[in-house]
Every structure is written in structure tokens, then in C-alpha cells.
DRENDO-1510 file (C-alpha; in Angstrom, 1 decimal, always signed):
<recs>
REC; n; res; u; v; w
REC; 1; UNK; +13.9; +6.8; +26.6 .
REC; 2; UNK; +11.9; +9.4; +28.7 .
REC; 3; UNK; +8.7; +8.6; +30.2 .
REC; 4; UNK; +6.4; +11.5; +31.4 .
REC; 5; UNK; +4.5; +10.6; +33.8 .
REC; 6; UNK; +1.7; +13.8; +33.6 .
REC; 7; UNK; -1.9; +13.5; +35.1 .
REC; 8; UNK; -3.3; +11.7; +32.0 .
REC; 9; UNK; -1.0; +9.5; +32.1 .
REC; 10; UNK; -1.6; +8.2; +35.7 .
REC; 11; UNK; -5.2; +8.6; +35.3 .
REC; 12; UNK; -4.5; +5.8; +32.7 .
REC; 13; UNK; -2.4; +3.7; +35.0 .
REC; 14; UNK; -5.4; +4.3; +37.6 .
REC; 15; UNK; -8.2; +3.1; +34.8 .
REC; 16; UNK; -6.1; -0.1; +34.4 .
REC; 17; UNK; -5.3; -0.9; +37.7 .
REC; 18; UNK; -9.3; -0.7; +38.4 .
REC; 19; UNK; -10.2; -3.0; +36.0 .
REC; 20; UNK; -7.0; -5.5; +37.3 .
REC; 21; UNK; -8.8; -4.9; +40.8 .
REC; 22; UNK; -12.2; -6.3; +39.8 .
REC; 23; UNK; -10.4; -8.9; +37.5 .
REC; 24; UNK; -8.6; -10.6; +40.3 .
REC; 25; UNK; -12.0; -10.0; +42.9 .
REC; 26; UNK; -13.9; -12.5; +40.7 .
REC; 27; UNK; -11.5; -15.4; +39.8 .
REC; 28; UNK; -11.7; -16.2; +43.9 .
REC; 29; UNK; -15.3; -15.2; +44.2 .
REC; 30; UNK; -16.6; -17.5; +41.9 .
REC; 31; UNK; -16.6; -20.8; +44.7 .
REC; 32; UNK; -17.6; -18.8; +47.2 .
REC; 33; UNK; -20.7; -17.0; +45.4 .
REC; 34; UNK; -20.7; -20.9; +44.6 .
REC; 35; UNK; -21.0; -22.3; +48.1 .
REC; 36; UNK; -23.4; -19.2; +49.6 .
REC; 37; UNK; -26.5; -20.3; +47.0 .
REC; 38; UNK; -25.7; -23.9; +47.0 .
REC; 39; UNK; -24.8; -24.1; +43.2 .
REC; 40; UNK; -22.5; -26.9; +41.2 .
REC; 41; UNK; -19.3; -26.4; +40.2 .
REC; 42; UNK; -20.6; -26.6; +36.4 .
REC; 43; UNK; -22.9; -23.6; +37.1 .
REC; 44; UNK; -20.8; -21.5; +39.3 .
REC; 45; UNK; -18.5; -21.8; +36.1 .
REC; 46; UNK; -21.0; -19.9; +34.2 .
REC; 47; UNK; -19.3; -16.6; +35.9 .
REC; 48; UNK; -16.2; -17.4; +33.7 .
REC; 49; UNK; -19.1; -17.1; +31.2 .
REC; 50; UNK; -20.5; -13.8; +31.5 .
REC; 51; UNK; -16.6; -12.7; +32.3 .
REC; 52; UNK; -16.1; -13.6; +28.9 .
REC; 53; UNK; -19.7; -12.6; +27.4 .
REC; 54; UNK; -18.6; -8.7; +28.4 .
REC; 55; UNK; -15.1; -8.8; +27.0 .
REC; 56; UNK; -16.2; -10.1; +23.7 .
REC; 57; UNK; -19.0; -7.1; +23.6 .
REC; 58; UNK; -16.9; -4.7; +24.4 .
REC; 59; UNK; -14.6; -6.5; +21.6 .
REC; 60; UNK; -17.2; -6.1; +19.3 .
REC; 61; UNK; -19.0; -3.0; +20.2 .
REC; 62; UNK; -16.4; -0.7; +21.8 .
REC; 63; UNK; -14.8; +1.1; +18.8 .
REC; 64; UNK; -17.8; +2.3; +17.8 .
REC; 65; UNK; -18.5; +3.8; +21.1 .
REC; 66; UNK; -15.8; +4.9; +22.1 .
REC; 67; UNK; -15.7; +7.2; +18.5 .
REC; 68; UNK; -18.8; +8.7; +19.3 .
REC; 69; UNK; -18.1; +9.6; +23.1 .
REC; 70; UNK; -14.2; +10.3; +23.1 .
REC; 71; UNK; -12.0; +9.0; +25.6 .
REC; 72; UNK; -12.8; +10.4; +28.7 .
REC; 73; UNK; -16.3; +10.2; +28.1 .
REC; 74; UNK; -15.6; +6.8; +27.5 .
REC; 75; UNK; -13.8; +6.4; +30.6 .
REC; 76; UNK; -16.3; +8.3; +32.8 .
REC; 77; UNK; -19.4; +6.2; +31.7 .
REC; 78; UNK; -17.4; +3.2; +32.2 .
REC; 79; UNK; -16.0; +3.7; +35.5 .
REC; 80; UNK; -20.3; +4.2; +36.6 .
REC; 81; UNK; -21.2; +0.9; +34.9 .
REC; 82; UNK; -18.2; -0.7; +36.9 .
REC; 83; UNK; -19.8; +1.0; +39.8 .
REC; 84; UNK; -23.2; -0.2; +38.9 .
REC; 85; UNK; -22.0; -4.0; +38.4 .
REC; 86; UNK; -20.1; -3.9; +41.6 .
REC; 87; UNK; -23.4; -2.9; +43.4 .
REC; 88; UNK; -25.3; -5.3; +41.7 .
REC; 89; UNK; -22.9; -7.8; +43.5 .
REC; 90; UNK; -23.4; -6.3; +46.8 .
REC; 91; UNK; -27.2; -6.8; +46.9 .
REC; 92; UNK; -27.5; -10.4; +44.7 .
REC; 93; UNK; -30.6; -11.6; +45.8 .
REC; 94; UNK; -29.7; -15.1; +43.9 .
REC; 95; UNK; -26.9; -16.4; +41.8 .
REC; 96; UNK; -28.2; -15.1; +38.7 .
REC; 97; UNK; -27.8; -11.3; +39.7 .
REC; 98; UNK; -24.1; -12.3; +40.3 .
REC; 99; UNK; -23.6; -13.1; +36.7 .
REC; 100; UNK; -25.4; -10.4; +36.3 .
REC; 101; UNK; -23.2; -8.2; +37.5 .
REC; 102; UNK; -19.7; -10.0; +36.3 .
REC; 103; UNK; -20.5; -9.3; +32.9 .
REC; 104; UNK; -21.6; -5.3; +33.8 .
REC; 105; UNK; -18.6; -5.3; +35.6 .
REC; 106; UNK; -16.3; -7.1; +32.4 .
REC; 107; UNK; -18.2; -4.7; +30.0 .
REC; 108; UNK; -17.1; -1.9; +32.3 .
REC; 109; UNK; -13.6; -2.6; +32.5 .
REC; 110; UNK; -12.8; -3.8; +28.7 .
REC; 111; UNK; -13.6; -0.6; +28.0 .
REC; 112; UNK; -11.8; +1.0; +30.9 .
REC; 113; UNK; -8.7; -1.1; +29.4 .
REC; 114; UNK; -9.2; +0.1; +25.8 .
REC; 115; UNK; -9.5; +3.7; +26.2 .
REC; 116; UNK; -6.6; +3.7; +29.0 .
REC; 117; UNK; -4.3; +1.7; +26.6 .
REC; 118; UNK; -4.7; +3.5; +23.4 .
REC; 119; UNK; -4.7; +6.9; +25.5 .
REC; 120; UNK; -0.9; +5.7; +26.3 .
REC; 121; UNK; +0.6; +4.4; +23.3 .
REC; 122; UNK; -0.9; +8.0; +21.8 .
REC; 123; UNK; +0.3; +10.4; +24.5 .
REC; 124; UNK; +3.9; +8.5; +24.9 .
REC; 125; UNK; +4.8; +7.4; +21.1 .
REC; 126; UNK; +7.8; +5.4; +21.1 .
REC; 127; UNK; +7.9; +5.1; +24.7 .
REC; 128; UNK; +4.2; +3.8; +24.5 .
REC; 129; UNK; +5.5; +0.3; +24.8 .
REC; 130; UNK; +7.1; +1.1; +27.9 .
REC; 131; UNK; +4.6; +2.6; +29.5 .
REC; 132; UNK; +1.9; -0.2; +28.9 .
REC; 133; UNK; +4.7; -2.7; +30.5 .
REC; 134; UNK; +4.8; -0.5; +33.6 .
REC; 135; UNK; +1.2; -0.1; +33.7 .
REC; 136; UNK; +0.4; -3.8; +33.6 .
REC; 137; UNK; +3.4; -4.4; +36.4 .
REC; 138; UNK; +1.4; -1.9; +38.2 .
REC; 139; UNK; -2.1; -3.4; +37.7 .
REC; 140; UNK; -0.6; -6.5; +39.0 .
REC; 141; UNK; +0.4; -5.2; +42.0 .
REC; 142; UNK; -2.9; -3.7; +42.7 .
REC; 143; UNK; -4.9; -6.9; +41.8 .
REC; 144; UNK; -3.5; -8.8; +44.2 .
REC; 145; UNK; -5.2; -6.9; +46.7 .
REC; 146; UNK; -8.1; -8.2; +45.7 .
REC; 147; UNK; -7.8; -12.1; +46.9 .
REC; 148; UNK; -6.1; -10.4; +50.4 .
REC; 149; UNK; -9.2; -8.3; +51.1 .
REC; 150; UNK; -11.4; -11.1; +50.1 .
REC; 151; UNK; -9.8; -13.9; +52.3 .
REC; 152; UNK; -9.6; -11.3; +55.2 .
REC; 153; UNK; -13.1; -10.3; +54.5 .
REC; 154; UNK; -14.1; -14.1; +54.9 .
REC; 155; UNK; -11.7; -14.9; +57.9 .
REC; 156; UNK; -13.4; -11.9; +60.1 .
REC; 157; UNK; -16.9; -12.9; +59.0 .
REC; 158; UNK; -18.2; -9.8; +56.9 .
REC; 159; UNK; -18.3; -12.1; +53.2 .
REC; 160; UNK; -17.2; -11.3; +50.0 .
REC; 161; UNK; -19.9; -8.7; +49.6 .
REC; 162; UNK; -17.9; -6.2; +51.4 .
REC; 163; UNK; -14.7; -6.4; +48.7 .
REC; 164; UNK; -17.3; -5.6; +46.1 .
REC; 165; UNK; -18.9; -2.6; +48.1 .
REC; 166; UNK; -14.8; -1.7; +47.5 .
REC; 167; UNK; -14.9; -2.0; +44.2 .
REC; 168; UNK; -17.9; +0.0; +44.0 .
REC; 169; UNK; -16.2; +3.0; +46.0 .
REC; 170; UNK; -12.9; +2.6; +43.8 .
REC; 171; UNK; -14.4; +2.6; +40.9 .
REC; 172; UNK; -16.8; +5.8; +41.7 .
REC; 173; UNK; -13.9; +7.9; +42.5 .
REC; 174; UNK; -12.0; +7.0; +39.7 .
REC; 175; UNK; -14.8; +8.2; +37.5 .
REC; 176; UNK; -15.0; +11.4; +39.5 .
REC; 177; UNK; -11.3; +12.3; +38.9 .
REC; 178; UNK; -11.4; +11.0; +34.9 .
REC; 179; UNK; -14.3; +13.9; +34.7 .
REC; 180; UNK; -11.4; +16.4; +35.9 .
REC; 181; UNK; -8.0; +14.9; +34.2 .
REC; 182; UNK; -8.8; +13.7; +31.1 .
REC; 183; UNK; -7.0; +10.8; +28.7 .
REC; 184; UNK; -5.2; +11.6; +26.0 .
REC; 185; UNK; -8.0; +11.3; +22.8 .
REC; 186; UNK; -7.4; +9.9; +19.7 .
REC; 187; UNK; -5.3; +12.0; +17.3 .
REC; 188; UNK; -6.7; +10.3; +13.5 .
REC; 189; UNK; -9.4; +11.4; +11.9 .
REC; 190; UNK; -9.5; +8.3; +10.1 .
REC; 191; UNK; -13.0; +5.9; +11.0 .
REC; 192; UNK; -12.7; +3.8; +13.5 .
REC; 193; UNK; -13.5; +0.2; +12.5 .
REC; 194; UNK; -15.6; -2.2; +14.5 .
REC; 195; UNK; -14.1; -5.8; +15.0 .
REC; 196; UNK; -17.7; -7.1; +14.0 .
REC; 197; UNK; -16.5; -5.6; +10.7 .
REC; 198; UNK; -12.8; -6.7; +10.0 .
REC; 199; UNK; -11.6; -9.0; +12.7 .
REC; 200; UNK; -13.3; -12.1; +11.6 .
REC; 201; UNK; -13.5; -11.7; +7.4 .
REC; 202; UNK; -11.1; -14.8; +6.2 .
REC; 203; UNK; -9.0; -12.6; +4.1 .
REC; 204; UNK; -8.1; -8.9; +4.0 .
REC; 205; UNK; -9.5; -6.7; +1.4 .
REC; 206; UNK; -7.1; -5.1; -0.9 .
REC; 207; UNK; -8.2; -3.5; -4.5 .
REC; 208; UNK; -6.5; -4.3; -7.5 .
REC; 209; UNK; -5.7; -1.7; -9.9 .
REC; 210; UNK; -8.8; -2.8; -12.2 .
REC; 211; UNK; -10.6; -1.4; -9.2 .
REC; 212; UNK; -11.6; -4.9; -8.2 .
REC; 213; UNK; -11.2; -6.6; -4.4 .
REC; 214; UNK; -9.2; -9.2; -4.1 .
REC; 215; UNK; -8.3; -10.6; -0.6 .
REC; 216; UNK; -5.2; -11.9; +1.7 .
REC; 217; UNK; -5.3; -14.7; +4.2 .
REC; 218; UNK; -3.5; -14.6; +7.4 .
REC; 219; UNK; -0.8; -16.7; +8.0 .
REC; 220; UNK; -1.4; -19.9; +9.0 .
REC; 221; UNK; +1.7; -19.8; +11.4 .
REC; 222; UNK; -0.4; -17.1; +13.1 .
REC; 223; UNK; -3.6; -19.4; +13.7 .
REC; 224; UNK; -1.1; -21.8; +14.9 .
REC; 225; UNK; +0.3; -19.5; +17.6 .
REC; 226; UNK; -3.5; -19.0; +18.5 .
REC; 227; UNK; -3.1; -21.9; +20.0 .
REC; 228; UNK; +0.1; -20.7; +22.3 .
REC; 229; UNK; -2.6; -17.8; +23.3 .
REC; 230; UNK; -5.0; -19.7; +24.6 .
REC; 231; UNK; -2.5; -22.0; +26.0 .
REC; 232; UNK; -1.6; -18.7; +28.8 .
REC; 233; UNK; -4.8; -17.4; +29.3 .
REC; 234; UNK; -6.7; -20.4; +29.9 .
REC; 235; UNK; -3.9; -21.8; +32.3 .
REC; 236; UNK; -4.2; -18.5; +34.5 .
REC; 237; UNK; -7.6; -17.8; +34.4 .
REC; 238; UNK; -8.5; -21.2; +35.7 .
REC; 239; UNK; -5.7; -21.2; +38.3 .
REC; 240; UNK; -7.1; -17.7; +39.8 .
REC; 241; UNK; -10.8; -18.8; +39.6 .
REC; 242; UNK; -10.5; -22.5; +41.0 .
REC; 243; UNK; -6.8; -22.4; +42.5 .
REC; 244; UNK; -8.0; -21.5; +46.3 .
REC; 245; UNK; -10.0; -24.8; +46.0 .
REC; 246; UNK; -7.7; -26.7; +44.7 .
REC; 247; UNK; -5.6; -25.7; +47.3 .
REC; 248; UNK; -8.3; -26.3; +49.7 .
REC; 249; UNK; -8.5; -29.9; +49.4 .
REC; 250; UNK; -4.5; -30.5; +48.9 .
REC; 251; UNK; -3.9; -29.0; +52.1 .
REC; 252; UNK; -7.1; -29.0; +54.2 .
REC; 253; UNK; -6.7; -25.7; +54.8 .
REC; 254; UNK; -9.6; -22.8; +55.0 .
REC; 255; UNK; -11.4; -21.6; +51.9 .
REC; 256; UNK; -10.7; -17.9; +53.7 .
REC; 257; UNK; -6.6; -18.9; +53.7 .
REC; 258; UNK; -6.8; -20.1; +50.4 .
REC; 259; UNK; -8.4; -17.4; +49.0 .
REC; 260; UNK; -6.3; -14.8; +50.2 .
REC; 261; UNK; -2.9; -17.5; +49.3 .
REC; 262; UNK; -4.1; -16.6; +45.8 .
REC; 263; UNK; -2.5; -13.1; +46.6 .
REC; 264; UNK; +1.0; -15.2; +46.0 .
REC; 265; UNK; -0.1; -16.1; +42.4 .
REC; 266; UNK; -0.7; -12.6; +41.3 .
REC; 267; UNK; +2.8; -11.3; +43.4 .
REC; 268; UNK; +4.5; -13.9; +41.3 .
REC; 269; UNK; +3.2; -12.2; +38.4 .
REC; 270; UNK; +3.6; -8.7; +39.0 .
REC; 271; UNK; +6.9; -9.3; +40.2 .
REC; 272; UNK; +7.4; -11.4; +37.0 .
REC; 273; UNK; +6.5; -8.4; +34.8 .
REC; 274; UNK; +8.8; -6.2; +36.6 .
REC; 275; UNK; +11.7; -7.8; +35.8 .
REC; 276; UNK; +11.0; -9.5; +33.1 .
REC; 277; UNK; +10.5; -6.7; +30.7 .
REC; 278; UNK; +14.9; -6.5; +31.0 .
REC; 279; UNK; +14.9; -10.0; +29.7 .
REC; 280; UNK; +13.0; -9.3; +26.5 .
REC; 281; UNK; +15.4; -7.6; +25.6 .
REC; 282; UNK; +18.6; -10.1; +25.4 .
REC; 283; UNK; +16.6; -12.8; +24.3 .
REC; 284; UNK; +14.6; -14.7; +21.6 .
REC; 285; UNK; +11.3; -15.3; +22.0 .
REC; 286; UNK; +10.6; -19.0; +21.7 .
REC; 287; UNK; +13.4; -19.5; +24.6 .
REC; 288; UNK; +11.4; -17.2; +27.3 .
REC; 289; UNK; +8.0; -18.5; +26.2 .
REC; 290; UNK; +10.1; -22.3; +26.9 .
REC; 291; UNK; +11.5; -21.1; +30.6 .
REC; 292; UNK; +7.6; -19.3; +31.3 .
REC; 293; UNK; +6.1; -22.8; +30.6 .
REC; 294; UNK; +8.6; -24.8; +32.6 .
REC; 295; UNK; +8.3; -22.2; +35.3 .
REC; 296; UNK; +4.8; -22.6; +35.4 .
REC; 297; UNK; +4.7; -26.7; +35.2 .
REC; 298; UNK; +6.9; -27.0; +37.9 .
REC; 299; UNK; +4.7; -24.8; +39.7 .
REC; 300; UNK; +1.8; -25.7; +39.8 .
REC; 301; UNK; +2.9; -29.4; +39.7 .
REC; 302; UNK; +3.9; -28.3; +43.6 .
REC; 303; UNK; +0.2; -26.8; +44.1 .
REC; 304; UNK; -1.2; -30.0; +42.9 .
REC; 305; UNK; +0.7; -33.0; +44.8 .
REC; 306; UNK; +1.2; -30.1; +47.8 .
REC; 307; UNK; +1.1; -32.1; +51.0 .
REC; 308; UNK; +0.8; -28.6; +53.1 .
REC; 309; UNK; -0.3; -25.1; +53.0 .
REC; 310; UNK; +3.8; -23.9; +53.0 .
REC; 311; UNK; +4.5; -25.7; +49.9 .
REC; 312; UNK; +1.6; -24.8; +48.2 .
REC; 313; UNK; +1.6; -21.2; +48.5 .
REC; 314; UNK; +5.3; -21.6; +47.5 .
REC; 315; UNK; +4.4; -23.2; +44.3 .
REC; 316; UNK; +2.2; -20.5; +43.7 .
REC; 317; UNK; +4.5; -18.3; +43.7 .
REC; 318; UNK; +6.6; -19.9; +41.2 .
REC; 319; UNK; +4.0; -20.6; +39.1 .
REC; 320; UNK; +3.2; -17.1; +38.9 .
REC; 321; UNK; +6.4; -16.0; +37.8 .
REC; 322; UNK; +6.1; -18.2; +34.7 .
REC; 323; UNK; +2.7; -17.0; +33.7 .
REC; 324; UNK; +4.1; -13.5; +34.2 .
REC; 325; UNK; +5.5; -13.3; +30.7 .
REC; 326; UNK; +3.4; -15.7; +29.0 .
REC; 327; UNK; +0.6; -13.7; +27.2 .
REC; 328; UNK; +2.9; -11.1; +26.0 .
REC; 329; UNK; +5.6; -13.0; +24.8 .
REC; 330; UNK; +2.9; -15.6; +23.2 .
REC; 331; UNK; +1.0; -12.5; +21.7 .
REC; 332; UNK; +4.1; -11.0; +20.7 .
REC; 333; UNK; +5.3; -14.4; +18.2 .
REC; 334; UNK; +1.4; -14.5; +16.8 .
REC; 335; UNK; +1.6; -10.8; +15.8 .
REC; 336; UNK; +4.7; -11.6; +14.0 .
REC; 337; UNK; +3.5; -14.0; +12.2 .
REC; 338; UNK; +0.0; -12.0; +11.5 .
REC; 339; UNK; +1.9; -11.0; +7.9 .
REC; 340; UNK; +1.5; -7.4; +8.4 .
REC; 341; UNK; -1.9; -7.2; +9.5 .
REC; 342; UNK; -1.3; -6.0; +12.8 .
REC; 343; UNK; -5.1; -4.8; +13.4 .
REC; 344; UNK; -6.8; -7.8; +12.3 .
REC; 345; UNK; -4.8; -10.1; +14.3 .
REC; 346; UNK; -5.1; -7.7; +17.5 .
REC; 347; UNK; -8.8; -8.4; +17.2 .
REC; 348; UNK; -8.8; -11.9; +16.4 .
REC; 349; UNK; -6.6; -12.1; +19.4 .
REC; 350; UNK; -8.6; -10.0; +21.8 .
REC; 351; UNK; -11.9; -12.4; +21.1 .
REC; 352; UNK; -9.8; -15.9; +21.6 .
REC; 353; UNK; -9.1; -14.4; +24.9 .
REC; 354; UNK; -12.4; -13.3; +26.0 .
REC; 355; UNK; -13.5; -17.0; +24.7 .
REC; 356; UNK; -10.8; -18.5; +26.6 .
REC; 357; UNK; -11.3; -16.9; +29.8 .
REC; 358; UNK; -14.9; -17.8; +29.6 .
REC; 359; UNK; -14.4; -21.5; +28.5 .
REC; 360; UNK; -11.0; -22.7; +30.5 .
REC; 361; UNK; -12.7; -21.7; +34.4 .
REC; 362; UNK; -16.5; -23.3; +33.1 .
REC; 363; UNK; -14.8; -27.0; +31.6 .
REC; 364; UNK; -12.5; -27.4; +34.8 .
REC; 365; UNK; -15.6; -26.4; +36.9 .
REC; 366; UNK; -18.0; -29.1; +34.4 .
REC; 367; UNK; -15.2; -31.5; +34.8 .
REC; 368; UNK; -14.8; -31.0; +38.5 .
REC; 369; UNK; -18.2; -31.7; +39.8 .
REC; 370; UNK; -17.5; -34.7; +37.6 .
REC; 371; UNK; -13.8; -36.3; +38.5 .
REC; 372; UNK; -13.2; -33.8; +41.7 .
REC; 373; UNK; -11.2; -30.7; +41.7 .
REC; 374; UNK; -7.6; -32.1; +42.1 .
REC; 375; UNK; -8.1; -34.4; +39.2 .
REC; 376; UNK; -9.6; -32.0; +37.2 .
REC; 377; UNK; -6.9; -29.6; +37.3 .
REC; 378; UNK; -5.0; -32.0; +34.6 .
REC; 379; UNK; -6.2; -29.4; +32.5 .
REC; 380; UNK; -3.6; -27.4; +33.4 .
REC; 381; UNK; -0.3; -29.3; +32.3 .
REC; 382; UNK; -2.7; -30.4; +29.3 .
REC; 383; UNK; -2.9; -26.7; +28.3 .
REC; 384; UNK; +1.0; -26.2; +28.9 .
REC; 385; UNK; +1.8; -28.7; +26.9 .
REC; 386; UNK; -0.4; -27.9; +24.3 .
REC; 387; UNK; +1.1; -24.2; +24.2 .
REC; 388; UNK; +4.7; -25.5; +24.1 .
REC; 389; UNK; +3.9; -27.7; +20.9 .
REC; 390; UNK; +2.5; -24.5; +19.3 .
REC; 391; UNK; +5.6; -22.5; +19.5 .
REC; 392; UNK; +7.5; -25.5; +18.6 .
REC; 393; UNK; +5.6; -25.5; +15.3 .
REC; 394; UNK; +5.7; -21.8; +14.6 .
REC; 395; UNK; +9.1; -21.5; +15.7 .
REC; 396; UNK; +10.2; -24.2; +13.6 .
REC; 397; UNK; +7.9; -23.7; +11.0 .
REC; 398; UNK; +8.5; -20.2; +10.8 .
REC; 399; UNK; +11.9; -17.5; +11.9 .
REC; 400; UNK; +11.7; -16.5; +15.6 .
REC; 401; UNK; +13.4; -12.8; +14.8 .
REC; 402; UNK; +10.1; -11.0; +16.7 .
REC; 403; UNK; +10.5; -8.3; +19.1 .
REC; 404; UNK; +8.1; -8.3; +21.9 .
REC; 405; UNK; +5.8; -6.2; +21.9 .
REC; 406; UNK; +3.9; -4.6; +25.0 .
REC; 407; UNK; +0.2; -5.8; +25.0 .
REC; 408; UNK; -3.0; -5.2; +26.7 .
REC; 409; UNK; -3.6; -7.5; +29.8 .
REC; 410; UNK; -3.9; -7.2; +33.5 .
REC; 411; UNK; -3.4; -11.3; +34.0 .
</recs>
């Protein structure tokens, strides 16, 4: 199947790869923003917070918008907000400013990832699926920048102000060269429905043919597999926001190593997504989503009894490589199960993981400052294990006969 790769279409790859950039900046920057204002573990968690606070308005608010501006207008005015957050960073005067600026910066770059996604599956049709996988292996790639430049930033004394002044830059020229290539815009003239509106009703309008409204539930075996969902996001997000520390106190090393060790994580992701999308293909769901989980248990059970830096980074690594696959092929078994409403359950879906990424990095950091960081990581397996049962039940409950399907994500 041919891929054309045309200006729009790397301006799209460009518009996600920005938002993986400033993704992967604040996971890391959260204990160091932390430790510079003196702040608990608890509060700093609050930037998983306002992370989350920005994805769910853009969840909520972004259709609408995007309607009324197109696109590229969407794009442009998103890339100077993500510009705008980014500088708010640089000059945080306190820690409020900071998540102040995450959740500029998360509003910025939801939209950045809507507009850049739906531009794709538009401008390539069938082939749309392929392109998303090859621009989320590509975001990868690029996020992992983010934790090198910040541990590098930290080692040679400048701070992690400097990596957002980059982000800043990045994302100013990325608005200057959406203004001259545009994304592809929408081709229906049908409205454009708010999540506020659909996502959340408990059944699905249909009319009879007395005129009346009657309604259908989702499947319960989707709600289930909810479950799975937050199971991969939460797992991830709390590795990449509290994983250098944790790291930190296994091995005694540097927060400025472990940061930049974090890099490892998101190479065992991209390089996860590169290959894995040949695997989707010759198996079954439930199976891969099984391997992903072991991969990343036996990971990060290596970060969290590491006795040295070596080890550590390796089970980083590893543990990468199972959450590579884990969001799509967990999304993939819920939207199979969502009964033919495709839309609703993308937007249910695209709230539980702005909640999730906002409530898995705040309860490890609540329950750290309580218990300490390497026993609050228990989290972790707890969440694995919690995903595994899910698909157990839907898989059992249910006919695992889904093929994948490529989904929005740069984790």
C-alpha cells in the first residue's frame, strides 16, 4: 500500500513529533521543578494534574474549535500557545507558573495531535492507519531527545530552563512553516460534535420509526477493557515522570544521569513501535497485549531491585519495549468491543487517558512522600496486573477476532 509522503503530510509528522517533544520534557521535569522551589512529592505531582487538566479541555472543547478555525489555523494558533506555555516555563517565578504553563503547553499540543491526526487519516485513506503508526514511531524517536537534553542541560549546569527555551524555538518555527504548508482540512460537511455532547450520554440516541428516541448502551465488555487502558497509560506516565528518581535512589546515581537514562525508556518504545507494527499483523490481540505486560514486569521489576546504574538502564529498556505496543493494542480490543460506536468510545477513551495521566504520576507522588519512592512504585506491577485481568475478562468474556487499529498517542 503506497504512502505519499507530500508536505502536508510531514508537516503532520512535524506537529506530532512537537507535541511528543514537550510530552517527554515534562514527565523528567516534574522532580526537578520539584527540588528547585522546595515542594513535596504530593504537590510536584500536581503537574501530572494540569498535564491532564489541558488534555481533557482540549477533549472537550477542541472540535468545536477546530470547526470554526480549520486545520491549519488550528495548527498555527496552537503551535504559538505551545510557544507561550514553554516560555512561561522559562521565566516561572514560583511553582505555580510551572503548572501554569504545563497545562498551556498540554492544551497546545492535544490540539496539535488532533488536527495532525485527523489531517492524516483524511489525506492517506486506507493507508491512514499506516501513516499514524509511522508517525507515532517517529514521535518517539524525537521525544527521547527530550530527557538527553534535559540531563545534559543539568550535568553542565544551565537547568532545565534551557530545554524549555527549546521547546519554545521548536515550537515557533513549526508554527511559521504550518502558516506556509498547510494540513489536509476536513472533507465532511457534516457538524462536528463536541465530546461534552456525546461522549459521556449513557446510551446512544437512535429514533424509532414513531419518531421517538430510544437509546443503546455500550458494551459492558468495552467498560471492562477501560480498565486495560488505564492499566498502559498509567504504568508509562508514572514511569517517565518519577522513573529518574526511582532510579536515583536504587543506584545512587545523579538526578542529571538519571534523567537523561530516561532516554532508554522512550528508545525502548520507539523502537518497540517500529517493529512491532509487523507483529500485529500475524497475531491475536490478547497474546501481544500478554507478551507487552510480561515485557514490561520483568522490566521494571529490574529498575526496581537494580543494584547499579548498568542494570537499571537495561531494564529500562526492556520495559520500554513492552509499553511500546500497549496503548494501541489495549485501545484497539476496547474499540472492538465499543458495539459499533466507534466515536463515542474514541471519546470516552481520550478522557480516561487524560484522567489517567493526571491521576497515576499525582498518587505515586502522594504515596511517595508517604512510604518513599522505591516502595511506592508497587503501583506499577499493581497496574499490570490489574490490565492483564481486564483482558482476561474481555477476552474470555467476549471473541478476540479485533484488528488493531492505529491510534493517537505519542507515549
Amino acid at each position: 500500500m503506497h504512502l505519499d509522503r507530500d508536505a502536508g503530510t510531514r508537516m503532520a509528522y512535524a506537529s506530532i513529533a512537537t507535541w511528543a517533544f514537550f510530552l517527554y520534557f515534562v514527565g523528567p521535569v516534574t522532580p526537578l521543578a520539584a527540588a528547585q522551589w522546595g515542594v513535596s512529592s504530593q504537590l510536584a505531582g500536581l503537574i501530572g494534574i494540569a498535564l491532564a487538566g489541558g488534555l481533557i479541555t482540549v477533549g472537550l472543547l477542541g472540535a468545536p474549535l477546530v470547526t470554526r478555525w480549520g486545520r491549519q489555523g488550528s495548527g498555527i494558533r496552537a503551535a504559538v500557545l505551545l510557544a507561550g506555555a514553554a516560555g512561561v516555563l522559562v521565566v516561572a517565578p514560583a511553582f505555580p507558573f510551572v503548572l501554569l504553563g504545563v497545562y498551556l503547553g498540554a492544551c497546545a499540543g492535544a490540539l496539535l495531535m488532533n488536527v495532525a491526526t485527523a489531517a492524516l487519516a483524511d489525506r492517506h485513506g486506507s493507508a491512514g492507519p499506516r501513516a499514524l503508526t509511522e508517525a507515532n514511531a517517529a514521535a518517539a524517536w524525537i521525544g527521547l531527545l527530550s530527557p538527553l537534553l534535559l540531563g545534559l542541560a543539568i550535568g553542565i549546569g544551565f537547568g532545565w530552563r534551557v530545554v524549555a527555551a527549546v521547546v519554545a524555538v521548536v515550537a515557533v518555527l513549526l508554527g511559521i512553516v504550518l502558516s506556509r504548508v498547510p494540513l489536509v482540512e476536513s472533507r465532511s460537511r457534516h457538524r462536528v460534535m463536541d465530546v461534552a455532547d456525546t461522549a459521556f450520554e449513557v446510551d446512544e440516541p437512535t429514533t424509532t420509526s414513531r419518531g421517538s428516541t430510544t437509546h443503546r448502551p455500550l458494551p459492558r465488555l468495552f467498560l471492562v477493557s477501560l480498565a486495560a487502558i488505564v492499566s498502559a497509560v498509567g504504568t508509562e506516565v508514572a514511569l517517565n515522570f518519577w522513573g529518574a528518581v526511582l532510579l536515583s535512589a536504587r543506584t545512587g546515581a545523579d538526578l542529571a544521569m538519571t534523567t537523561a537514562a530516561l532516554s532508554v525508556l522512550i528508545a525502548g518504545i520507539a523502537v518497540g513501535r517500529t517493529v512491532g507494527a509487523s507483529l500485529t499483523r500475524r497475531f491475536a490481540v490478547a497474546p501481544l497485549i500478554y507478551v507487552s505486560l510480561a515485557l514490561a514486569g520483568a522490566g521494571f521489576l529490574i529498575v526496581w531491585v537494580s543494584p547499579g546504574p548498568v542494570a537499571g538502564i537495561g531494564g529500562l529498556f526492556v520495559t520500554g519495549l513492552g509499553f511500546a505496543l500497549l496503548f494501541p493494542l489495549t485501545s484497539s480490543l476496547a474499540l472492538s468491543h465499543a458495539g459499533g460506536q466507534t466515536d463515542r468510545a474514541m471519546a470516552i477513551i481520550a478522557v480516561v487517558i487524560g484522567a489517567t495521566m493526571g491521576a497515576a504520576p499525582f498518587l505515586l507522588g502522594a504515596v511517595a512522600g508517604t512510604v518513599g519512592v522505591t516502595a511506592g512504585f508497587v503501583i506499577v506491577p499493581v497496574l499490570l496486573l490489574v490490565g492483564a485481568a481486564a483482558v482476561r475478562v474481555v477476552t474470555r468474556i467476549g471473541r478476540d477476532s479485533v484488528t488493531p487499529i492505529a491510534t493517537r498517542l505519542p507515549l
